[in-house]
C-alpha positions as CSV (number, residue, x, y, z in Angstrom):
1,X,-91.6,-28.1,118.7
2,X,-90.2,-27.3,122.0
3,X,-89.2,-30.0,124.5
4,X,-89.1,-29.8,127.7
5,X,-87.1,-31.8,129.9
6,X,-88.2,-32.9,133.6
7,X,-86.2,-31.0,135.5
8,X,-87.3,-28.1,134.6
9,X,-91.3,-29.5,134.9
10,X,-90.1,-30.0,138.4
11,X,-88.8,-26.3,139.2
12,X,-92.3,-25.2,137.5
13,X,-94.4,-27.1,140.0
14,X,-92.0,-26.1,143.2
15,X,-92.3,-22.7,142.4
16,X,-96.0,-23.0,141.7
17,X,-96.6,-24.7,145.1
18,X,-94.2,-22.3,147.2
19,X,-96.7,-19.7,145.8
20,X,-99.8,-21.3,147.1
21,X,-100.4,-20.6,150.8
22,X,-103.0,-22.4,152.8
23,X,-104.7,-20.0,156.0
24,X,-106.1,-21.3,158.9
25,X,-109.8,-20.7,157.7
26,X,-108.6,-22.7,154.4
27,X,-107.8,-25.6,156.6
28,X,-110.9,-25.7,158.2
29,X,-112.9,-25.7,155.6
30,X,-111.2,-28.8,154.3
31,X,-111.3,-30.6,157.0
32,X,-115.0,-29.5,157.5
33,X,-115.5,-30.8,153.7
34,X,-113.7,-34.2,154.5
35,X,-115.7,-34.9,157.8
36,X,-118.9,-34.4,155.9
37,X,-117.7,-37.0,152.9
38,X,-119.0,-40.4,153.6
39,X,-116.0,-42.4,153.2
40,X,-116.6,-46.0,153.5
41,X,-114.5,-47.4,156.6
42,X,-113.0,-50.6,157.1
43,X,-114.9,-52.6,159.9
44,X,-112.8,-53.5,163.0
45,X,-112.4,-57.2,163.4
46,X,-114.9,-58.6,165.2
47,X,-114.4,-59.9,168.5
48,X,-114.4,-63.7,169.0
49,X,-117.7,-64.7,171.4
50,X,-118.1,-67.7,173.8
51,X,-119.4,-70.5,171.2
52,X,-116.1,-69.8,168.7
53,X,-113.8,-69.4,171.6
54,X,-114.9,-73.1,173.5
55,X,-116.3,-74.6,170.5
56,X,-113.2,-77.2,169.5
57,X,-113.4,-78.4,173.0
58,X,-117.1,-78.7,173.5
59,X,-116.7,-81.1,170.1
60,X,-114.1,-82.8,172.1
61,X,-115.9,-83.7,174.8
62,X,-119.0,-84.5,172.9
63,X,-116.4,-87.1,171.3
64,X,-115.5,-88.7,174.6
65,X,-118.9,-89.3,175.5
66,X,-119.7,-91.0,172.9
67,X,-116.8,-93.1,172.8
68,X,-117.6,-93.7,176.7
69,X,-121.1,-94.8,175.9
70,X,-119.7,-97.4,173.4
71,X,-117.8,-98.8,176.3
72,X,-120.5,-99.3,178.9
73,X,-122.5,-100.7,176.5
74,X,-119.9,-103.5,175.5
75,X,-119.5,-104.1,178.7
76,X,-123.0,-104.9,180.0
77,X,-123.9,-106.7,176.7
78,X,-126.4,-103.9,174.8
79,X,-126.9,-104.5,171.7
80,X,-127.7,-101.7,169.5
81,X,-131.4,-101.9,167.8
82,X,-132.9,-104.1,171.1
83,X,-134.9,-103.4,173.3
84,X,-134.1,-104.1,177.0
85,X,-136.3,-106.9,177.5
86,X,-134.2,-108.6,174.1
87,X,-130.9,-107.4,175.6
88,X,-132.0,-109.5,179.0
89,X,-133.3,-112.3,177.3
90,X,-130.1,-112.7,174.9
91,X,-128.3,-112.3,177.9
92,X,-130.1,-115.3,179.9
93,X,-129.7,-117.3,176.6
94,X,-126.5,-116.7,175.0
95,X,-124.0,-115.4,178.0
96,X,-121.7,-118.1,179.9
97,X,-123.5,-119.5,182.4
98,X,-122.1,-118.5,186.2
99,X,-120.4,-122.2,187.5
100,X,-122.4,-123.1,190.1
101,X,-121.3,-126.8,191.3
102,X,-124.2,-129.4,190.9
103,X,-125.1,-130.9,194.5
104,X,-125.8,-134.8,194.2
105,X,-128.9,-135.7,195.3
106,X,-127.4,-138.2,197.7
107,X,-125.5,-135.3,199.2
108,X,-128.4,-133.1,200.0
109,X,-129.2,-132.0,203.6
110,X,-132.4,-134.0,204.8
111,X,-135.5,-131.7,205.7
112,X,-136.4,-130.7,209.0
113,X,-139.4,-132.4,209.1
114,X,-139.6,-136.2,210.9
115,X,-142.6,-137.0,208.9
116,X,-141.7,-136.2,205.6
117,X,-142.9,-137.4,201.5
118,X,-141.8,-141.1,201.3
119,X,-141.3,-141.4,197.8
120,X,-137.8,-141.3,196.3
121,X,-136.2,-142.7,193.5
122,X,-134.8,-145.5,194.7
123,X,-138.7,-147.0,194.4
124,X,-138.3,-149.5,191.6
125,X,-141.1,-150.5,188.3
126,X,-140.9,-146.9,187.7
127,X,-143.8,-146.1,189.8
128,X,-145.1,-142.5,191.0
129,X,-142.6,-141.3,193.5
130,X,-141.0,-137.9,194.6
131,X,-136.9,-137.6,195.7
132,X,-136.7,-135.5,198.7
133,X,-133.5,-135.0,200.5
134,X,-131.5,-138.6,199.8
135,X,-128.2,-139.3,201.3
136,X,-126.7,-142.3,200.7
137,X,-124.5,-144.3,203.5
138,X,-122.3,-147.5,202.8
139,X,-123.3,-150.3,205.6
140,X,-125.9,-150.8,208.4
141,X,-124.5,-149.3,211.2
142,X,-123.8,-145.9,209.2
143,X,-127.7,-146.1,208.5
144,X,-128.7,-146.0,211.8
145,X,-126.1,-143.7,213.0
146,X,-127.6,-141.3,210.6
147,X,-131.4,-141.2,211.6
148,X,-130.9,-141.9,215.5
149,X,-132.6,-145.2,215.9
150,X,-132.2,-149.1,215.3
151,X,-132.6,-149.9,211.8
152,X,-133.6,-153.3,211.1
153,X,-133.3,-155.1,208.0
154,X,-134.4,-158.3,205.8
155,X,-132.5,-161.1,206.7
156,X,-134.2,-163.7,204.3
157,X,-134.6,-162.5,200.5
158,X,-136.9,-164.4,197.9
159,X,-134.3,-163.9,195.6
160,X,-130.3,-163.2,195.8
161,X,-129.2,-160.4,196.1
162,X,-125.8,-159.1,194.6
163,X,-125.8,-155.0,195.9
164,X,-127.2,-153.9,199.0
165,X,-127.8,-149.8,199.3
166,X,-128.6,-147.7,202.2
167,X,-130.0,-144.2,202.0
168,X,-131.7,-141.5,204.4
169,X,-134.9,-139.5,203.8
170,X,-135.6,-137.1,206.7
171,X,-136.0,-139.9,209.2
172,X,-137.2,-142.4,206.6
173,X,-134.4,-145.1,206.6
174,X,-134.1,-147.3,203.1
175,X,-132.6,-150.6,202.2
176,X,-132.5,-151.4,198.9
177,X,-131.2,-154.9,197.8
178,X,-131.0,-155.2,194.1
179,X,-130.7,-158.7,192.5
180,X,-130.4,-160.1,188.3
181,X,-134.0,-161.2,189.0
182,X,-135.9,-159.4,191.3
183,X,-135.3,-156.1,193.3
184,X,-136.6,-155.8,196.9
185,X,-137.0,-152.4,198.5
186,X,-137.1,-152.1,202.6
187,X,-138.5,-149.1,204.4
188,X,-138.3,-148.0,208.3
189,X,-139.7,-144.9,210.5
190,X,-141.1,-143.6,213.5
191,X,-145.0,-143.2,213.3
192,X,-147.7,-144.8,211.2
193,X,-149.0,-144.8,207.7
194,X,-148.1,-146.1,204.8
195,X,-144.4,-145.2,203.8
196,X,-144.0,-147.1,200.4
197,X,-144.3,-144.5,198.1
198,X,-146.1,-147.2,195.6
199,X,-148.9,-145.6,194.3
200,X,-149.8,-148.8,192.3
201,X,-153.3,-149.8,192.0
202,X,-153.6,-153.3,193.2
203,X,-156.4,-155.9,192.8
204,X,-155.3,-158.5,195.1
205,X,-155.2,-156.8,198.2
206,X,-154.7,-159.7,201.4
207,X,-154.2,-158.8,205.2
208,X,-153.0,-161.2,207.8
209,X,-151.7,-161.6,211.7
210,X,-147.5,-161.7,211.6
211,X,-145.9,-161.5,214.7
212,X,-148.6,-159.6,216.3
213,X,-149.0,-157.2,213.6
214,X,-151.7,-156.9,211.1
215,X,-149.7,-157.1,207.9
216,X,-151.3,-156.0,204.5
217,X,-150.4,-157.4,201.2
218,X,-150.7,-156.3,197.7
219,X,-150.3,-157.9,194.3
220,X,-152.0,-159.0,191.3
221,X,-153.3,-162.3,189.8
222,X,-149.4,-162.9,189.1
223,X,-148.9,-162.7,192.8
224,X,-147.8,-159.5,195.8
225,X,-146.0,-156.5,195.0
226,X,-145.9,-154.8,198.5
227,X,-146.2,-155.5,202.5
228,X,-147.3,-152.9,205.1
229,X,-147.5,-153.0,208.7
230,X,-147.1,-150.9,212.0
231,X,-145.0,-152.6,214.8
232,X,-144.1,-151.1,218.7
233,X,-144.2,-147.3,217.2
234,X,-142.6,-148.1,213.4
235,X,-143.9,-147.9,210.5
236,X,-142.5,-150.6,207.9
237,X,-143.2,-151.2,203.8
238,X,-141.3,-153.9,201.7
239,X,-141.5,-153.4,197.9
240,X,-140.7,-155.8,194.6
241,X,-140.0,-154.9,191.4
242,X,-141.3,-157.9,190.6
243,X,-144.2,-160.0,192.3
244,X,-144.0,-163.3,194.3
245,X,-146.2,-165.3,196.1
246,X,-147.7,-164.9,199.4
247,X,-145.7,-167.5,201.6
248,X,-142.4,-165.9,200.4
249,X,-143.1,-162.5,201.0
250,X,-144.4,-163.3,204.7
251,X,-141.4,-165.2,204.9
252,X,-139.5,-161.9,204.5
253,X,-141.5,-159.4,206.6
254,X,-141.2,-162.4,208.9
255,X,-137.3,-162.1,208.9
256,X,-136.9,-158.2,209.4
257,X,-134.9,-157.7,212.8
């Protein structure tokens, strides 16, 4: 057996392939051959389009809208799930109220009006009345200062008294003299009509001549509740909480000066 070693297997094949000579028309041909071969190629990479190219910050911003929704809606009070009607109405309900500072009624601004409601609460046995416009003053004089004429006043009580009040409605001028027995409730103003507020029905109902004014008296069979009368342009209305007889409520629409 021969062996053959690989340097000579390499002069073999040199001289073989310095033998073999390749024409012009030979290279061609090849060529032509390999054009004609359908050799699969490798795709070029594709190009990136618009969606991949702004996609991460379109889903960026789509984030900070929604996180921006979130924070309008904490801040007007929406609750998720509800509708807006609920959302208002929880809102009414539930939410701090705004601090708006209460107004006494003895601080409010008397109406326009001269001829206004004469009920107000300062009407005592818890009849039907109607507050409009109080204002409370401490004495007399500030009384009368405050509706522009001459207020008079009971000067002889059927009880005693241990509080005297003054108050204002519109032009109505009140004296209120509250006693451990009895209270007594005086009322003054321009025009006519009856200015008591007491819508009490009464079924002793008296009228007589006092100081040259037809006085009107009302009561029960216990005795008078209320006086009315109309005197040089006034209107005037005493009031108990509690009834007494005739002679001593005369006695104090006779004493009012």
């Amino acid at each position: 057996m021969t062996l053959t070693s690989e340097p000579r297997k390499r002069n073999k094949y040199n001289e073989i392939m310095e033998r073999v000579q390749v024409t012009p028309e030979m290279h061609e041909r090849i060529m032509g051959r390999i054009r004609t071969m359908d050799i699969p190629q490798q795709a070029p990479p594709a190009k990136p389009t618009l969606w991949t190219r702004y996609r991460k910050y379109m889903v960026t911003a789509a984030s900070l809208i929604v996180v921006l929704a979130g924070v309008l809606a904490a801040q007007h009070g929406f609750a998720p799930g509800t509708s807006t009607s609920q959302q208002q109405s929880v809102t009414g309900t539930n939410a701090p109220e705004v601090s708006k500072q209460q107004v006494p009624e003895s601080t409010k601004a008397p109406q326009s009006s001269d001829m206004i409601s004469p009920y107000s609460s300062t009407v005592p046995n818890n009849r039907s009345m109607a507050v409009t416009g109080t204002m409370s003053y401490t004495s007399l004089a500030e009384l009368t200062q405050a509706v522009g004429y001459e207020v008079k006043q009971v000067n002889k009580l059927p009880f005693q008294s241990t509080q005297t009040q003054y108050s204002v409605i519109g032009k109505l001028a009140e004296i209120r003299y509250i006693g451990s027995s009895n209270d007594l409730t005086f009322r003054m103003q321009p025009g006519s009509g009856d200015i008591s507020g007491d819508n009490e029905e009464y079924s002793n109902i008296r009228t007589v001549t006092e100081n040259g004014a037809s006085v009107t008296m009302k009561g029960n069979d216990k005795g008078f509740n209320l006086a009315i009368w109309e005197q040089n342009g006034y209107t005037y209305s005493i009031m108990l909480q509690q009834p007494i007889n005739s002679e001593h409520l005369i006695e104090a629409v006779r004493s009012v000066k």
